[in-house]
C-alpha positions as CSV (number, residue, x, y, z in Angstrom):
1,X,-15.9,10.3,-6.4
2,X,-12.2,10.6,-7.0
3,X,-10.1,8.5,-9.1
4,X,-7.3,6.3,-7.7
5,X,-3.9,7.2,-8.0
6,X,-1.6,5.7,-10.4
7,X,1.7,4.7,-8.1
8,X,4.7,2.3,-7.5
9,X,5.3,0.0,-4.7
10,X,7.9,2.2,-3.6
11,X,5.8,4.5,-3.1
12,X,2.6,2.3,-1.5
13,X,5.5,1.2,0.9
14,X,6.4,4.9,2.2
15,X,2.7,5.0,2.9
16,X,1.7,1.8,4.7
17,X,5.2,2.4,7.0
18,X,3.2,5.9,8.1
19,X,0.6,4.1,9.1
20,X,2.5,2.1,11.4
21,X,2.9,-1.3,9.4
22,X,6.2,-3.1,9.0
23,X,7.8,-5.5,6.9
24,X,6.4,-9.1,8.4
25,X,8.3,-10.9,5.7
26,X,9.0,-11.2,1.9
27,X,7.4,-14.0,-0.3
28,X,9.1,-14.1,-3.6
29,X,8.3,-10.6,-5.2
30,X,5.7,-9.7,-2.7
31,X,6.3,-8.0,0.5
32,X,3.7,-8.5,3.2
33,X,3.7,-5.6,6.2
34,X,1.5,-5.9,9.0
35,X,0.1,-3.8,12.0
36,X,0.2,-4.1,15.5
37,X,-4.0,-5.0,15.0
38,X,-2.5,-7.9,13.0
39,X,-4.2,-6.3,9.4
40,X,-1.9,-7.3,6.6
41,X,-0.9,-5.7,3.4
42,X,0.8,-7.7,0.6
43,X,2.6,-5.3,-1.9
44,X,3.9,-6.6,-5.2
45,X,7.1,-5.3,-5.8
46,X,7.9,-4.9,-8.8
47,X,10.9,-1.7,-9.1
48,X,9.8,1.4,-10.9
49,X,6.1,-0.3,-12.3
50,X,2.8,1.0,-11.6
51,X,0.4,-1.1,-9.3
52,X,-2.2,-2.3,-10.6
53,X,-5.4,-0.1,-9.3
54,X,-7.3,-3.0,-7.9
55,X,-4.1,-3.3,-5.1
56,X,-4.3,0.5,-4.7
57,X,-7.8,0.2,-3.7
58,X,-6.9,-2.4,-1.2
59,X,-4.6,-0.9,0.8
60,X,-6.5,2.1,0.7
61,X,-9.3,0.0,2.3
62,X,-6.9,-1.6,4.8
63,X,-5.6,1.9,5.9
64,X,-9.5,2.8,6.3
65,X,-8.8,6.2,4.7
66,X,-10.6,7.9,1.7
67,X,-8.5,8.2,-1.9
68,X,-8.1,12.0,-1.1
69,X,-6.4,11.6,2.1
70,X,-3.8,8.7,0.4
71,X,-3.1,11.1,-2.2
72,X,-2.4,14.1,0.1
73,X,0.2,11.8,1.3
74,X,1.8,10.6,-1.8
């Protein structure tokens, strides 16, 4: 099994937007994006720190992609 990748919000934002989820709305510091299925993503952000990996893992699950193919498209 691979690891999870250590990464920014800016970053996790790049990547949910290529999978076709937008900016919904902004609550404080986090930034929820969501899908034309509805499925929602809230992103902490947080410019220039690491997310922690528990939130990596989440989106990655909400994508429904394996870790290798959200690192190929880091």
């Amino acid at each position: 099994m691979s690891t999870l990748p250590t990464i920014t919000s800016e970053e996790a934002i790049k990547i949910v937007k290529k999978y076709g989820f937008n900016l919904s709305r902004q609550s404080g510091s986090h930034m929820i994006f969501k899908n034309d299925l509805n499925k929602r993503i809230t992103i902490p952000y947080h410019s220039g720190r690491i997310l922690h990996p528990k939130i990596v893992k989440n989106i990655i699950e909400t994508l429904e992609i394996s870790i290798e193919e959200f690192k190929r498209n880091l």
